[in-house]
N, C-alpha and C positions, 0 to 999 in steps of 0.2 A: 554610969559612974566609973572613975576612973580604979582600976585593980593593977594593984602592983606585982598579980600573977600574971599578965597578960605581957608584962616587960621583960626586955632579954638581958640576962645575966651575962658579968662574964666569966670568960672558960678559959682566962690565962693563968698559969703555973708558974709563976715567978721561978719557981726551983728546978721544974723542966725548961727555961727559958733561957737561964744563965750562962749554960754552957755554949750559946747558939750565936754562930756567926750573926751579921746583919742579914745574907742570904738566907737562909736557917730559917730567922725569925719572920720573915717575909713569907717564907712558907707555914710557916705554924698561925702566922694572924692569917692566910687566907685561908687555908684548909678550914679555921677558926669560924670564919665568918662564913663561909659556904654550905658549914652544917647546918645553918636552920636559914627555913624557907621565908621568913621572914625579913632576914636580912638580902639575898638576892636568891634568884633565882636559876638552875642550873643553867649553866655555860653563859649566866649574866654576869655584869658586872668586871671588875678588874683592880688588881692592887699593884703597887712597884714600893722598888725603896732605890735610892741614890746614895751607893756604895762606892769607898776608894779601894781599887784593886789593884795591884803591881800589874800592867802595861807588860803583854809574853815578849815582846819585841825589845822594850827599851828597858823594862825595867822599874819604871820609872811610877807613883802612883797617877792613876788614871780613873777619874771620876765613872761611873756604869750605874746605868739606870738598868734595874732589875725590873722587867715589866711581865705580866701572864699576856704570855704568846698568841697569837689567834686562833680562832675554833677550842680556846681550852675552859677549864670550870675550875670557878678558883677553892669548892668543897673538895675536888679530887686531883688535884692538881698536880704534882712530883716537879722536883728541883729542874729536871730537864723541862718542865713546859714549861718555864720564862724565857723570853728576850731577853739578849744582853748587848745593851746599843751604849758607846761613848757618850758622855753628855758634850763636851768640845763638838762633836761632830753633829748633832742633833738642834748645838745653839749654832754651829754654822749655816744648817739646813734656811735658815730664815733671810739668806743670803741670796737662796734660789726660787723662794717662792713667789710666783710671778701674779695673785690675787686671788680673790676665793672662786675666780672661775678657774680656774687651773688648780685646785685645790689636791684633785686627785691625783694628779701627778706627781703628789711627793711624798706617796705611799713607797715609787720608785726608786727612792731615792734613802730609803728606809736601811734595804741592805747593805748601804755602802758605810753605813753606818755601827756596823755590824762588831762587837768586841770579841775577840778569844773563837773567830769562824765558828759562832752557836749557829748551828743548823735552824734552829725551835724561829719560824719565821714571826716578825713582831706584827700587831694587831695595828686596824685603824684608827686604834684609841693612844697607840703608843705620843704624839703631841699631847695630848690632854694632862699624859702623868709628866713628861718631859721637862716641861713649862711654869710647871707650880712651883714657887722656891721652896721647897720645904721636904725635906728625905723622902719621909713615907704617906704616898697617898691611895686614898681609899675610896673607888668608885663603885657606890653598890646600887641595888635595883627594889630597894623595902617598898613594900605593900604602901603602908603608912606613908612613907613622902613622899611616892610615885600619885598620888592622892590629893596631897597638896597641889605637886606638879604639872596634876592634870585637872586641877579647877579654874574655874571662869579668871576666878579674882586670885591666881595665885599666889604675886607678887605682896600682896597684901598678908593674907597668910603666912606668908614665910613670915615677914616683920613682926607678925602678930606673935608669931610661936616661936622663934629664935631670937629676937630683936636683931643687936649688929653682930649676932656672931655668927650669923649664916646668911649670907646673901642670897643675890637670885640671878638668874640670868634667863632672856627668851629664848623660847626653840631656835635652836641652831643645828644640822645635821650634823652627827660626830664628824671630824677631821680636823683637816690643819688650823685651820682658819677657828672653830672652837678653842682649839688649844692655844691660839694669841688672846682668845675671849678671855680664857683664863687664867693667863698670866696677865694681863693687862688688870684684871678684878685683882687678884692678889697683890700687885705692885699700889693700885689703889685703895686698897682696904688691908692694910700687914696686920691687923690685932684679926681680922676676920679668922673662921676655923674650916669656913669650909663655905660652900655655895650650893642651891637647890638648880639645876637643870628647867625649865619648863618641859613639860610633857617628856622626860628622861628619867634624872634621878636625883644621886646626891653624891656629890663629892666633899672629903675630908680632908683633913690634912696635918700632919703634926714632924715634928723633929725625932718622936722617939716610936719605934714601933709599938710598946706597950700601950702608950698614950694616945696615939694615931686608933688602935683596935679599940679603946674604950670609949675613945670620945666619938666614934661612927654609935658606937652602941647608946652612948648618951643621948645623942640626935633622934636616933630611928625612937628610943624611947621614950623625950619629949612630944614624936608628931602620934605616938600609941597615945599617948595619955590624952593626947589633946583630943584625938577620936574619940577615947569609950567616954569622955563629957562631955561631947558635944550629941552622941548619935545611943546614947543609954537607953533613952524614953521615945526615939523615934521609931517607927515602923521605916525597915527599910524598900528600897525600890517600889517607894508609893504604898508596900501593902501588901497581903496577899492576891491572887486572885481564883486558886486553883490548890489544890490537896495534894499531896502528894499519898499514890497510892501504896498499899505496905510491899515490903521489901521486896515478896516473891514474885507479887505481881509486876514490878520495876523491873526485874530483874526477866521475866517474863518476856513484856514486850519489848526490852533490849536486845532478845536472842530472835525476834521476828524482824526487828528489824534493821540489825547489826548487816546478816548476807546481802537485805533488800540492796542496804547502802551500798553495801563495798561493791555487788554485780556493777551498779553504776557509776559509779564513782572509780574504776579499778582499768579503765582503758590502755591509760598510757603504760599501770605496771601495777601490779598485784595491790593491793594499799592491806595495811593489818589496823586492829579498831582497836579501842579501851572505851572502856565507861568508868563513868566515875555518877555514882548517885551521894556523893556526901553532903552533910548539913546545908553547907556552904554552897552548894550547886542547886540543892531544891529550892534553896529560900530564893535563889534568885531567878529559875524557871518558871517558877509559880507564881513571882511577881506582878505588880501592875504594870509597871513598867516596863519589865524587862522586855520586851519589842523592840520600844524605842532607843533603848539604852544599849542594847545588840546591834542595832543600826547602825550606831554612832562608833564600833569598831573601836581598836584599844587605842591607847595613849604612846606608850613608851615603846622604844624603837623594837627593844625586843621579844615583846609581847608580840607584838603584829607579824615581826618576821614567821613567829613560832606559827602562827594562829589566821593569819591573813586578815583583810581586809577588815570581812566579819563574817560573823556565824550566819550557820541558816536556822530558822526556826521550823521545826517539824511542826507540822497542822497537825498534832494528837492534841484530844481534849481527854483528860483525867476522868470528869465526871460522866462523861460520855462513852469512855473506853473504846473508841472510835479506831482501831487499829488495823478495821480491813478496811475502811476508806482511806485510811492514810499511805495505806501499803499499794492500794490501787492507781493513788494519786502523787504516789513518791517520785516517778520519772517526770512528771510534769513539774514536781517543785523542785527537783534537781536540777530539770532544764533549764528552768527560769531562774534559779541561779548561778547558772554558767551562763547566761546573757547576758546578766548582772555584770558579773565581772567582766566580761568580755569588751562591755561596753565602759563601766570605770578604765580598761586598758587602750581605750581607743582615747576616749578622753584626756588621757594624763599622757602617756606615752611620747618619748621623745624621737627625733631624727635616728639615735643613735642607740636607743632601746635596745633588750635584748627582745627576742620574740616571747609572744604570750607563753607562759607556761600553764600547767594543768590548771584549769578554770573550776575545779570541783572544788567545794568548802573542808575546810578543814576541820571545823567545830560544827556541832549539830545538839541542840538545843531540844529538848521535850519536856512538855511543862506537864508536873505528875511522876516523870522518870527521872530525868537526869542527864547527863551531857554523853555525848560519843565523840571521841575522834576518831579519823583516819590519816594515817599517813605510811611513807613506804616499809616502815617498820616499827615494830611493837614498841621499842626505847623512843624513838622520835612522837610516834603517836601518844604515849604516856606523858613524855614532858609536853606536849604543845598542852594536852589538857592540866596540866600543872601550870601554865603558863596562862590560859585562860582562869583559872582559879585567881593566881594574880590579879588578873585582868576584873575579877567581878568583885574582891575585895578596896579596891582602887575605887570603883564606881562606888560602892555602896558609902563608901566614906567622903568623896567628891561629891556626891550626890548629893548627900543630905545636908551637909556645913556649906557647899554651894551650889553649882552647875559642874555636870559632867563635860566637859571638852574632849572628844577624840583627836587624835593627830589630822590634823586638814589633811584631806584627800590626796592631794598633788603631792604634799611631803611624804604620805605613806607610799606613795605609790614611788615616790624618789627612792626611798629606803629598801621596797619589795625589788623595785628592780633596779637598783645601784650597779654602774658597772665592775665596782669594785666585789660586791656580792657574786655578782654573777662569775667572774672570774675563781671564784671561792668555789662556787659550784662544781665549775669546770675541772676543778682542783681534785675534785672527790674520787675516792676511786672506784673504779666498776663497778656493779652490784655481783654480788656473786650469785648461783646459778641460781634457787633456790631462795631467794630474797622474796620475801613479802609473802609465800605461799607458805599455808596452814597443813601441819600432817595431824592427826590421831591417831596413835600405834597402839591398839590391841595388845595383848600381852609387853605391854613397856616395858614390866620392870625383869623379865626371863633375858637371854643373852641373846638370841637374837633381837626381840625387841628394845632391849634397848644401844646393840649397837647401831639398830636401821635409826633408832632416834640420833645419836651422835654424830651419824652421816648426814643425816639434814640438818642437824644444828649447826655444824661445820658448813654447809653449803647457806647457811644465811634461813632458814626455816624456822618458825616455830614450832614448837611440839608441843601435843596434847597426849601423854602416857595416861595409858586406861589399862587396868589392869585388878583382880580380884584380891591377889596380896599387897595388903595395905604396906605391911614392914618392909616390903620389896621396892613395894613403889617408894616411900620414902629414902630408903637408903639410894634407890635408882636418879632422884630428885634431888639430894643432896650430891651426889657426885657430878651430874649434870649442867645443876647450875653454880659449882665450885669454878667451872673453866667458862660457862658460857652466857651465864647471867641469869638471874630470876626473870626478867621480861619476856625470854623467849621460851618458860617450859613451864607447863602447868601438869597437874595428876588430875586423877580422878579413877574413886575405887568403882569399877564396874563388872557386870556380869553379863556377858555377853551372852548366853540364853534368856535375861529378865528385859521385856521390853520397853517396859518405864524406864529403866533404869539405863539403857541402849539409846532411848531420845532424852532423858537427861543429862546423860554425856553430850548428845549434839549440842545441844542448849547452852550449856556449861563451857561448850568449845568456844561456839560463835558470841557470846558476851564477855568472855575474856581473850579470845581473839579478831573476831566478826566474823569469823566461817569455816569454810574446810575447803581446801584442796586435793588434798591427798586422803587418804587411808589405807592404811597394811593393816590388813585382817589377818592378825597374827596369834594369836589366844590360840594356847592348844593343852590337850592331855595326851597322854596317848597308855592304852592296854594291850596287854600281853596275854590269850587264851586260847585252846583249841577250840573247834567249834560248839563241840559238846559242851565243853566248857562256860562258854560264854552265856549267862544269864541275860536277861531281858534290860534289866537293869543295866549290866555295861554298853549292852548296844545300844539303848539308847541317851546313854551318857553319851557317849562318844558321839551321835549323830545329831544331840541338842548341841555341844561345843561346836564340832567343827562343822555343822552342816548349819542347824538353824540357827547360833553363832553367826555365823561368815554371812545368810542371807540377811540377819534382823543391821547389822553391823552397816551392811553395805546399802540396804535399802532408804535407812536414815540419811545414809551422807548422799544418794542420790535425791532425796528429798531438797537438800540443802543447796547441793551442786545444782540443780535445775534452778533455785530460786535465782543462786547467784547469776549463772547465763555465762560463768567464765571457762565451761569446762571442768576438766579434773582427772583425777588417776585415782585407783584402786589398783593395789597391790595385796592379792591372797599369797602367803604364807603354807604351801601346800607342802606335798613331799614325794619323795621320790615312790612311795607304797601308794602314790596314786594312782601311777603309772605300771606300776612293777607288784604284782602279786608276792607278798611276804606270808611265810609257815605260822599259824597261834598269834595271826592278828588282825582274822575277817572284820571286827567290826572296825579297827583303825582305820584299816587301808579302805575299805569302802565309804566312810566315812571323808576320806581324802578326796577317793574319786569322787564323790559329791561335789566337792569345794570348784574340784577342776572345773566337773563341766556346768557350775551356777556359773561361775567364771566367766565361760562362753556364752552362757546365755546374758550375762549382765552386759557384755563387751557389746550384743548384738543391741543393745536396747541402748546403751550409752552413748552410740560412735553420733549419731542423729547430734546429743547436745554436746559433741567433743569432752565426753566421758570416758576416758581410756580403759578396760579393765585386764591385767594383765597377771601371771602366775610365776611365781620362784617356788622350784621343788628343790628342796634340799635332799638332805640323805646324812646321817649317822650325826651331829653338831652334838657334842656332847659338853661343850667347852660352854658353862654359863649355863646350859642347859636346868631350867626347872623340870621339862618331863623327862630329865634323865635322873630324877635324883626316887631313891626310893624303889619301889615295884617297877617299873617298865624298866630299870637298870639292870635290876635282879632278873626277869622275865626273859629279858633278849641276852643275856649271857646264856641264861641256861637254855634257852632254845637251840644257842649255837655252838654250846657246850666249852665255854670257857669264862675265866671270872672274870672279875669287874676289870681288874686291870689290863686285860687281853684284850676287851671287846674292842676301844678304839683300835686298837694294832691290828684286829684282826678286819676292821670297815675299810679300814687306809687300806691292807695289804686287797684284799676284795675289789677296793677303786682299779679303774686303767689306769687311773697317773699315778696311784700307791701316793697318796698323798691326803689328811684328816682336811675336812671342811670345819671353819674354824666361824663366827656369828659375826665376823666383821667381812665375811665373803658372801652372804645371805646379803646381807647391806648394803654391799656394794651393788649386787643384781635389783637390790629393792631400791638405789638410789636410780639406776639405769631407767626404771619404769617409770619414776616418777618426776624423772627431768626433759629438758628438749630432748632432749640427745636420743630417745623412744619416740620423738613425738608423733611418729605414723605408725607405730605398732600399739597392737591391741586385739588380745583374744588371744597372748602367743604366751608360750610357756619357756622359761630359761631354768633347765636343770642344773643348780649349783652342788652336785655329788660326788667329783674327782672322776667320774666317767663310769658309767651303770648302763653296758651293753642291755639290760631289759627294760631299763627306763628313756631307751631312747624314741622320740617319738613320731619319728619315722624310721 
């Protein structure tokens, strides 16, 4: 039954609106329409407007097609991500086009067309907006008429549900040669408002920008309504066939077998995972169909790029719970879907191809759990599975009012390996050091932990902060992901002597990341007493934290690192009182040397699966310091007979170099161990102290 809460409102401000150039408003309708996932989807889609500008040269006004640039999102888009191309020069271009086999060639011919030397390079869609007579057009990517778009009968459909004020056009791959489609439908049909894409989208079109944003939103909410009355009373994707098991359990066997995945899947470069177990994902894992419906691979051009070909289906059964067969049998259905592909690339493949790229699935399907992706980083793996979500609201709606159609094979595989694509690729810039690899830092939210976190977050890293102070961690999380984004930092409050609570952290890691690479076992306290002093109680405080801490911490992630098969690093957080005998502080410093020499023994039992384990001893960090605040602050003044303020001055003046270690120089030794740049050392200790003649260790 049709609900008029299911339709998209709009979110224009007339009175915020008035002040705003044509430019201006170009950005406010896209930023508009990019907020909700409904209307497209990230980095889908594309808006322009046809503005007269004064011409820097002459003077003179000069028509400029305002278009979003390539590789941009038109929800986050900024004034500088448009093109700004002459329209004179863009209606010239059709002077040099020499037929739609030559089509690509006048992507070339793009820059020459270029208004006001805008850097912001223009997209392959830039013809499609060029072409339309009409200001402002509006190319989006909705659930709803990607749906229509990709049903059996869909030219029928449109007619049915727009009559003549939305046409239709067949698959066409975007470029030049589309954008004659579409100027040639517009010169043929002037009352028309817009036109549905086959297996694409929908494009709009109007003279006023207000008008142009309302009437895309009219459309997408005519093909809503027309769904919830057609698909009210049906069962979708045929039916159920499978349950979905409760949450912890999902969440469960996502952490068994998130590492399984990424070990295999992770050859050519590290790969980071997401899961997503929502509504919308079970009802379509669970389904009867959903096999066949996965087969047939998505529709619209940029689903697939996101998502590939198609998904793989994990052999778990729900009611079976069948998850050490599946785990057993994972490399062989990985295999045989890297044949898959390999052979659709033999099949389709041209002369002039780019060579096979990673043959591993992107989407991974489990009926009972819910979806996983992988891709070379946490942002790109969360949208492809935002992008599948598309993909299975598109099917459910196709399916049921008619036939699901995917994009024919030969055209996906046009699209997946377009050489215009690939060149995009080529485009991209390096990975940085630390791409795709997972840390968990121990003590995250203290200042050593968490500048070793902002050292891998800066080198391209994930981070998992674990740590016992919840308000630390949080404040440590909100500063972290202010500069580097929510995707790549997760928390998690833990106790690094509770051993549940040491493998629910791993668990926790590997399903909002898919594993672990790294770990700095960094969690510390530290006390101040002479021997007599020292009760039973603090020694073995101090040797549960930093001793069986560091073993339970590090055991785990060998757990995980062996499943994965990719290697790894371990980095202990030790000190220089590991090395170096300290006055009124037996159970610390032995408690250090503990750390040292599990160290060595870990490094000896690691180096076999290229598990590196290596040590950073510090000395005096008092800058950010948690175990400096309080009693061991108070303690080691008065040990050394001066106050709080003296102590640093008096650690610096004590160093060789007279110089304070500061928790972004721990970070950097901890970034050392955990990159190439170590990658043959292990078992070796780097003391970061300013120079401690008795903590040297030879």
């Amino acid at each position: 039954m049709t609900t008029e809460a299911n339709w998209l409102v709009s979110l224009w401000d007339e009175a915020k609106a008035a002040s705003m150039s044509e430019p201006e408003k170009l950005l406010y309708r896209s930023n508009l329409l990019g907020s909700d996932k409904r209307v497209t989807n990230y980095g889908g889609g594309n808006t322009s407007a046809k503005v007269f500008q004064a011409d820097p040269l002459s003077g003179d006004d000069a028509e400029v097609l305002w278009v979003k640039g390539s590789g941009g999102d038109v929800g986050s888009i900024k004034m500088d991500g448009f093109s700004t191309l002459y329209m004179d020069k863009l209606r010239a271009l059709k002077g040099k086009y020499r037929g739609v086999a030559f089509e690509d060639e006048m992507v070339g011919y793009l820059p020459h067309c270029t208004f006001n030397l805008n850097p912001r390079a223009a997209s392959i869609d830039t013809p499609l907006h060029a072409y339309v007579p009409k200001a402002h057009v509006d190319h989006m990517h909705p659930d709803a008429i990607i749906a229509i778009a990709a049903a059996k009968d869909s030219k029928a459909m449109t007619q049915e549900i727009f009559g003549d004020d939305i046409g239709w056009l067949p698959w066409k791959k975007p470029g030049y040669e589309l954008g004659l489609w579409l100027e040639k439908f517009c010169l043929e049909n002037p009352n028309a408002k817009g036109v549905v894409l086959e297996s694409h989208g929908l494009f709009t079109w109007d003279d006023d920008a207000k008008t142009c944003y309302e009437l895309t939103l009219e459309i997408i909410n005519k093909a809503i309504a027309y769904f919830d009355a057609k698909t009210a009373d049906v069962p979708a994707f045929g039916g159920a066939n499978h349950k979905s098991l409760a949450c912890s359990e999902r969440r469960d066997i996502a952490a068994k077998l998130m590492p399984a995945i990424r070990g295999f899947v992770s050859g050519q470069q590290p790969m980071v995972g997401n899961f997503v177990d929502s509504e919308t994902v079970l009802e379509f894992v669970n389904a009867k169909d959903m096999p066949a419906l996965a087969a047939l691979g998505t529709s619209c051009p940029d689903h697939f790029l996101r998502t590939k070909i198609c998904p793989l289906v994990v052999d778990f059964d729900p009611e079976k719970n069948n998850i050490d067969a599946v785990l057993k049998g994972l490399e062989a259905q990985i295999a045989t879907y890297r044949k898959g592909y390999e052979a659709y690339y033999d099949r389709c493949k041209h002369d002039n191809s780019p060579a096979l790229r990673d043959p591993n699935a992107v989407v991974y399907l489990i009926p009972g759990v819910g979806m996983i992706t992988f891709a070379k980083d946490r942002a790109t793996a969360r949208i492809s599975g935002e992008f599948y979500v598309n993909a299975i609201n598109v099917m459910r709606g196709a399916a049921v009012v008619s036939e699901y159609c995917g994009l024919p094979e030969q055209e996906a595989f046009d699209i997946e390996y377009w050489l215009l694509e690939e060149a995009k690729l080529q485009r991209m810039p390096k990975p940085k050091s630390l791409a795709g690899q997972i840390a968990l830092v121990t003590g995250g939210a203290g200042g050593i932990g968490a500048a070793t976190a902002e050292r891998y977050l800066s080198e391209g890293a994930c981070v998992m902060l674990a740590d016992i102070n919840e308000e630390s961690l949080a404040a440590t999380y909100d500063n972290l992901t202010s500069r580097y984004g929510a995707d790549v930092v997760r928390t998690v409050v833990m106790n690094v002597t509770d051993e549940d609570a040491v493998a629910e952290a791993y668990a926790y890691t590997s399903v909002e990341f898919g594993g672990v690479d790294i770990l700095v076992s960094n969690a510390g306290i530290a006390s101040s007493a002479p021997v007599e002093d020292t009760t039973l109680a603090l020694w073995n405080k101090n040797m549960e934290i930093l001793s069986t801490g560091y073993f339970l911490v590090s055991r785990e992630a060998f757990k995980i690192m062996r499943v994965q098969n990719m290697g790894g690093s371990i980095v202990f957080v030790a000190s220089k009182n590991g090395l170096a005998a300290s006055p009124n502080a037996a159970a610390y410093c032995t408690a250090k040397a503990s750390e040292i020499h599990l160290a060595r023994c870990l490094a000896l039992e690691g180096a076999e699966a290229g598990i590196r384990v290596n040590v950073v001893n510090p000395d005096a960090v008092l800058r950010g310091s948690k175990i400096w605040e309080g009693e061991w602050l108070d303690q080691r003044a008065d040990t050394y007979g001066t106050d709080k303020e003296g102590l640093e001055e008096m650690y610096r003046n004590r160093s060789l170099l007279k110089l304070s270690v500061l928790p972004e120089d721990i970070a950097e030794a901890a970034y050392f161990f955990a990159s190439d740049k170590s990658a043959k050392s292990t078992g070796n200790i780097i003391n970061v102290d300013a120079g401690n003649v008795q903590a040297f260790t030879r």
